[in-house]
Steps between C-alpha positions, in 0.01 A plus 500: 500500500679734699661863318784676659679761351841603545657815440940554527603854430859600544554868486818703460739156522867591451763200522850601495783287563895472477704224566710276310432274253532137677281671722218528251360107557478590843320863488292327218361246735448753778291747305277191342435393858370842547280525223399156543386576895278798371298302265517188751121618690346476141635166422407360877124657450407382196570148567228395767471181575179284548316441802333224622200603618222270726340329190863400362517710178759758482491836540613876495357641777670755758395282804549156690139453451470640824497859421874469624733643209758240378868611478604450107825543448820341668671664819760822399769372637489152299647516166380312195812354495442340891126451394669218190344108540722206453665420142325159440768260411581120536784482737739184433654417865731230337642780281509801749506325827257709770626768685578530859341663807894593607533705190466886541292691278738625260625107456088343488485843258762413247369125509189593411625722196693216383221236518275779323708614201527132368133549470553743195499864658815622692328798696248553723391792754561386854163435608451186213837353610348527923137421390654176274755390804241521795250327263739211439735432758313611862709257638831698430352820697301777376654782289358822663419767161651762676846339608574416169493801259761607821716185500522560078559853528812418724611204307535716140759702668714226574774417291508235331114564510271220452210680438417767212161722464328671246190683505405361847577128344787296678719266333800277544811613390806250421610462886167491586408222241829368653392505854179362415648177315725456847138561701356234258804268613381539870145428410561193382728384756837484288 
């Protein structure tokens, strides 16, 4: 078995801040994704995934077998939240219709949501709700990961807005519900 150690020493750390207090959430949040993005190496190390090797048995090693070193964690500049799979769920046509390759993202986005929350959970990072789409409905047109984080990021300044976040988890709002029972409509040619 392999032994690592890890070592985290913070020295001399002063935090000062002023503001308001609605701002606290939002300074709250900000200094926990700090934190979190120092301890973040340690997390990624210590979970290395098996290998297979030539005679099919998993592994730990450093290498490709080859001697060639194997790259073990994901890309920087993917986020877990873009790295999500699909939400495995039934999807009932007759009740939600299918949506359409005309749509634009924000519209195939707010479908999606809809269809999703009547499985039980109302929010979901942006990733699971592209991953689940693309997995589902190819026909409709992909849903690029990073287009949509943008298109929801413009769409929850709108007013009305249709879409709410919290915590890097998107959810419908009442116009957006709204919208989404009038995209519904559409699907299913009424």
């Amino acid at each position: 078995m392999a032994k690592f150690r890890i070592r985290l020493k913070v020295q001399a750390l002063e935090l000062e801040i002023d503001g308001e207090r609605e701002d606290l959430p939002l300074i709250t949040s900000t200094v926990n994704r700090q934190f979190a993005a120092l301890v973040e190496p340690a997390e990624v190390i210590s979970e290395v995934p098996k290998l297979p090797n030539s005679n099919g048995s998993g592994s730990t090693s450093n290498d490709d077998g080859r001697g060639k070193p194997t790259r073990r964690r994901p890309p920087a500049n993917r986020t877990p939240a873009e790295l999500a799979g699909p939400i495995d769920y039934r999807h009932d046509p007759a009740r939600f219709g299918v949506p359409n390759q005309n749509w634009s993202i924000l519209e195939k986005v707010i479908w999606m949501l809809w269809v999703l929350q009547h499985t039980g959970t109302k929010e979901y990072v942006a990733g699971q709700i592209v991953a689940t789409f693309n997995h589902n409905f190819k026909a409709a047109g992909k849903l690029h990961p990073p287009h949509v984080p943008r298109e929801l990021q413009r769409a929850k300044v709108e007013t009305p807005t249709p879409i709410g976040e919290d915590k890097e988890r998107w959810y419908l709002t009442s116009e957006g519900e709204r919208q989404a029972k009038e995209l519904v409509t559409k699907a299913l040619g009424q």
